[in-house]
N, C-alpha and C positions, 0 to 999 in steps of 0.2 A: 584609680581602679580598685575596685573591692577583689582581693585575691582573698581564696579559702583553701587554707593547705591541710589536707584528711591524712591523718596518718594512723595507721592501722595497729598501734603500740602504745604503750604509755608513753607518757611526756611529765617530765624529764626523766632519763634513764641513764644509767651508767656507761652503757654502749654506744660505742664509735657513733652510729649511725643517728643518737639523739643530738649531739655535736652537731651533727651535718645539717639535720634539717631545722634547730635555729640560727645558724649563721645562713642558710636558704632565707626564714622567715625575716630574719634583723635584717638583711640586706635587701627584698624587697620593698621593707617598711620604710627604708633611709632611701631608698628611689620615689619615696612621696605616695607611697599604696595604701590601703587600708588592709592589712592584712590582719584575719584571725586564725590563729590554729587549733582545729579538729582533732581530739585525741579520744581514746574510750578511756577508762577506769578500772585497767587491767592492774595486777600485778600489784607490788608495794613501792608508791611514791615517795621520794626524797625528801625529807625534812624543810632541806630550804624550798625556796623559791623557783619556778620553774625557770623564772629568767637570771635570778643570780646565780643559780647551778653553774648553770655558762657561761657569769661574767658577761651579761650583754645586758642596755641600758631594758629600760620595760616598753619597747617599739613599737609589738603585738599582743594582739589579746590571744588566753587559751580557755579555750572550752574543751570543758570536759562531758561526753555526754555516758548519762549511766546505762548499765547495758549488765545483765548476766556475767558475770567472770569465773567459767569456769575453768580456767588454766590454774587457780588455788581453788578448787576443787577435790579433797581427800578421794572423792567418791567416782569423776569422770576419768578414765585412761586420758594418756597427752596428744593423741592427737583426735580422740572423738572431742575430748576438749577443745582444743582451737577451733572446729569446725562447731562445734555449740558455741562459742567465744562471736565468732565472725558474724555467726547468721543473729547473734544476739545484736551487733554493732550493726550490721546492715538496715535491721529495724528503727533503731535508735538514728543513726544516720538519715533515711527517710523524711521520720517522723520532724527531723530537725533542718532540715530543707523544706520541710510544706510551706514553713514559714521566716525561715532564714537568706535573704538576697543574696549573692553574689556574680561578677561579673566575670570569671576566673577561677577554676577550682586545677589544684596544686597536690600532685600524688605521686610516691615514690613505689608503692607496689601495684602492679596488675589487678592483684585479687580485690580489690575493689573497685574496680571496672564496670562490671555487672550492674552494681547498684548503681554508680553515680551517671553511666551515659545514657538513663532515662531521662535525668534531668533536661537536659539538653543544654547544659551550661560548657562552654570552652574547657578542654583539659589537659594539664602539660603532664604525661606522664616521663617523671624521669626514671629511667632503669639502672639496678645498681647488679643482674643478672639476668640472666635469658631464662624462662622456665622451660623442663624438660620433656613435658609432656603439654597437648592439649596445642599443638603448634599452631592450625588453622585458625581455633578461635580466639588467640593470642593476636596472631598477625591481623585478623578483622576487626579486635577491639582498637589495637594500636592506628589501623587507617580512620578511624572516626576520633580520634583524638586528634583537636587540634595542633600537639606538638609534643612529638617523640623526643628527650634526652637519653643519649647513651654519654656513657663515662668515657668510653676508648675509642678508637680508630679502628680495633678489632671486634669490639662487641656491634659496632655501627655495620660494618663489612658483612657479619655475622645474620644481620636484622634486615639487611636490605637483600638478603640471599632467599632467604625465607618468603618474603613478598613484600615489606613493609613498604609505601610509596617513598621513596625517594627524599619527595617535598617537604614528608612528616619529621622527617629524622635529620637531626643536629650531634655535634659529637662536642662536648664541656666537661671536661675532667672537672673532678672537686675543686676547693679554692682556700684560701687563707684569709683571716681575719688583720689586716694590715695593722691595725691600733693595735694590734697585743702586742706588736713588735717593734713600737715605735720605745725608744730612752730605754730598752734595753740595759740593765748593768752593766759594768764590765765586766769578764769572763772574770777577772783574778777576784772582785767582789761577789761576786756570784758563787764563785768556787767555795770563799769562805764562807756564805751562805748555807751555804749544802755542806760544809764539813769534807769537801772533797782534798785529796792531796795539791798541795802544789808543785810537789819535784817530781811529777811524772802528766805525761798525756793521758788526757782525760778521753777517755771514748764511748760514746754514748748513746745509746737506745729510749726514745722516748716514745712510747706507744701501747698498742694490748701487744700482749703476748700472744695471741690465740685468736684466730676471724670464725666465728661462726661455731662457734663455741669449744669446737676441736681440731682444728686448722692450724695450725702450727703458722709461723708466720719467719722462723729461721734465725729465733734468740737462740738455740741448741746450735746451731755453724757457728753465729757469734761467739758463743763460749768456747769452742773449740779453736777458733780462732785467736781467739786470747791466748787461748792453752799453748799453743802453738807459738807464738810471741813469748811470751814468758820462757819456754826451752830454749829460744833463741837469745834470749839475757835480755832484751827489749821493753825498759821500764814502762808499762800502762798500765792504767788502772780505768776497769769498765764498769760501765754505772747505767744498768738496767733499770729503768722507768719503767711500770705497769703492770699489770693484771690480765686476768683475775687472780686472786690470791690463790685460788688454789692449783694453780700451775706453779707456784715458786718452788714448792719441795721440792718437785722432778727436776729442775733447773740448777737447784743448791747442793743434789747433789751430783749432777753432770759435771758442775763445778770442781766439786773433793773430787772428783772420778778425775780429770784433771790438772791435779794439785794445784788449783787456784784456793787460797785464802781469804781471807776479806782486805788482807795486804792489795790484794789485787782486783777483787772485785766486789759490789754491793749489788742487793738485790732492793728497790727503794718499795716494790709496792705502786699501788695506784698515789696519785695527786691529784689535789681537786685542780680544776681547769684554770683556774687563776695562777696558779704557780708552775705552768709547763713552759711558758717564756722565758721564765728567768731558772729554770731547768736546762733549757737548750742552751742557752747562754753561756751556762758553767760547761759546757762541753767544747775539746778542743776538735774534736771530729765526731759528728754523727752519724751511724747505718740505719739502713735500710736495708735489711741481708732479706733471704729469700729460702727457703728447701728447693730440692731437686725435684720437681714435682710436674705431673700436665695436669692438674687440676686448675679449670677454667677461671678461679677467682684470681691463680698470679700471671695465666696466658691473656685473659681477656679481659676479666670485671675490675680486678682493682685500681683506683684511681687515689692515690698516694697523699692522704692530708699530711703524715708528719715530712713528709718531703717538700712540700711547701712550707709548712711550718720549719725545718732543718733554713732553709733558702731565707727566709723573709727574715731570719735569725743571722744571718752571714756566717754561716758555720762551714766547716770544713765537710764534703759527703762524700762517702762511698755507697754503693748504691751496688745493689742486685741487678743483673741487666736482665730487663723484663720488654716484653714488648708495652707496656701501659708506662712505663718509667721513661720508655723512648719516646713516646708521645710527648714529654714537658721537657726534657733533657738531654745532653748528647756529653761528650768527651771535655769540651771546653767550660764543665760544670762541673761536672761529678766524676771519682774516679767511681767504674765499672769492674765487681767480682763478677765471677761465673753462680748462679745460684745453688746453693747446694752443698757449695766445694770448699768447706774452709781453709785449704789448704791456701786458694787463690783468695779465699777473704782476708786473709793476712796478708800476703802479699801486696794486696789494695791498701790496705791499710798500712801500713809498713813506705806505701810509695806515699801515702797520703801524707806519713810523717815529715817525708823529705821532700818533698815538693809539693807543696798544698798549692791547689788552685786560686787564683783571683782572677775573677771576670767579673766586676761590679756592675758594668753598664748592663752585660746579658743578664744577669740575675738580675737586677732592676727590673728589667722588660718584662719579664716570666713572672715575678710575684707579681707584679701592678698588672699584668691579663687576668692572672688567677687570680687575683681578689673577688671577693664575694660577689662585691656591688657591681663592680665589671663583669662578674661574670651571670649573673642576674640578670644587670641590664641587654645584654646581647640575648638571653633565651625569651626577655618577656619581648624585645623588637622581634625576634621573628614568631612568634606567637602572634604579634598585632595584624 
């Protein structure tokens, strides 16, 4: 089948969500598809390659179509910008379908809805949030799509309240790339790798620091939590993986504000994607912490790649109890803090030191649903 995945962003990008829709892309293409990915020529592209950025073989094709970019614009405000930006890509989009086939078109936001269900081609919109405003013509566009993706159980509940039909909508959390995690180091060559201690537990964060560009994501409990370990004479040392950079000051000095050291903690920065396996690897536990927050990205939207990625690594997890985390995991996995509460994030962790979990065969079961390709292959069956 000729699948065409339209994404409304540059390709390749630094952000989480460029990750996600080539391991989408690679894994449709390793199901035997023809896929091409749809991207504009927004923003400044990555020196390398769009598909080595990610570490992934060259499976699909990207097209790039040219289009107005006023988001680097001196002269356009930011958000008359993206609305000049879109309606420039809708054009270009068109004009690139009068004469481009496909049997399947592949889309992770709404806002391009509009343009592509004239085509009259199949469309799997997967949602990675609910938009706020403009409900009815939200829910109309989503019944004429041939197949609704939501990430949770909660944002699904959420979509089928509102009106969406039933039949359209399917619930696939994100997934894991299995091959990153295969021959694995050992943690103790690993550790030397990284320069990390060996005479203390290693506790580790590997992700962005920050969703949506100022969303906090609850590396500030994490350090508190350390903090909190450390007064308690509890030799670890934590090893913050990610970005953006410029969140690290805030963090480095939450850290002093703490009397944490570099004795006790590193702050690493981003990593290209080839080296977050053998990142995780070097960790004798990894979080997933959370803020205390109801904002809808930790009750309802988020669907957890480095928690898969923690899992498919055999790592020790503690984990923020979220309703979307309860979706892939329960008690005989991961030990569960309260989010928010570093007081109870140590104390997880702390239980974690002395009784780490082993469930091999259930973690087994859980990556191999979550993988890509399995989980690809069940949204394009019920699409057919």
């Amino acid at each position: 089948m000729r699948i065409t995945y339209i994404t409304q962003t540059r390709f390749p990008t630094e952000r989480p969500h460029g990750y996600q829709v080539a391991q989408v892309c690679h894994a449709m293409a390793n199901l035997g598809h023809d896929v091409t990915l749809v991207t504009p020529t927004v923003g400044k592209i990555p020196p390398e390659g769009a598909l080595s950025f990610y570490g992934i073989p060259e499976a699909f094709r990207v097209v790039r179509l040219q289009q107005f970019d006023a988001l680097n614009s001196p002269w356009i405000p930011g958000k008359i910008a993206f609305v000049a930006s879109m309606i420039s890509y809708r054009f270009a989009l068109r004009e690139f379908f009068a004469s481009f086939q496909a049997d399947l078109l592949y889309i992770r936001s709404p806002v391009l809805l509009p343009t592509l269900l004239p085509l009259h081609v199949p469309i799997i919109l997967e949602l990675h949030t609910l938009p706020r405003f403009f409900r009815r013509r939200f829910v109309r566009a989503c019944n004429r799509c041939r197949l609704v993706v939501c990430l949770t159980r909660a944002m699904h509940e959420e979509l089928l309240s509102w009106g969406v039909e039933p039949r359209k909508v399917v619930v696939e959390g994100d997934g894991v790339n299995l091959d990153r995690f295969y021959n694995l180091p050992e943690p103790i060559l690993a550790r030397e790798g990284w320069s990390l201690p060996m005479d203390r537990t290693v506790i580790g964060y590997v992700g962005s620091l920050v969703t949506r560009d100022t969303l906090e994501k609850g590396v500030g409990e994490l350090i508190d939590a350390i903090g909190i370990l450390r007064q308690r004479g509890v030799e670890v040392f934590c090893w913050i993986v990610g970005g953006p950079s410029t969140w690290l000051g805030a963090y480095q000095h939450r850290a002093r504000e703490r009397g944490l050291t570099s004795a006790d903690i590193r702050f690493q920065g981003v990593l290209p994607v080839r080296h977050i396996p053998s990142a995780i690897a070097a960790c004798d536990i990894c979080v997933y912490p959370a803020p205390k927050t109801q904002h809808q990205y930790f009750l309802r939207d988020t669907s957890p790649l480095k928690l898969f990625e923690y899992l498919a690594a055999r790592r020790t997890i503690v984990c923020a109890d979220l309703p979307p985390v309860r979706d892939v995991v329960d008690e005989s996995i991961v030990h569960f803090c309260a989010p928010g509460d570093a007081a109870d994030l140590a104390r997880a962790l702390q239980q974690a030191m002395d009784h780490p979990i082993s469930n091999p065969e259930r973690r087994a079961q859980i990556v191999h649903r979550h993988s890509w390709e399995e989980r690809m292959g069940r949204i394009l069956d019920e699409a057919s």
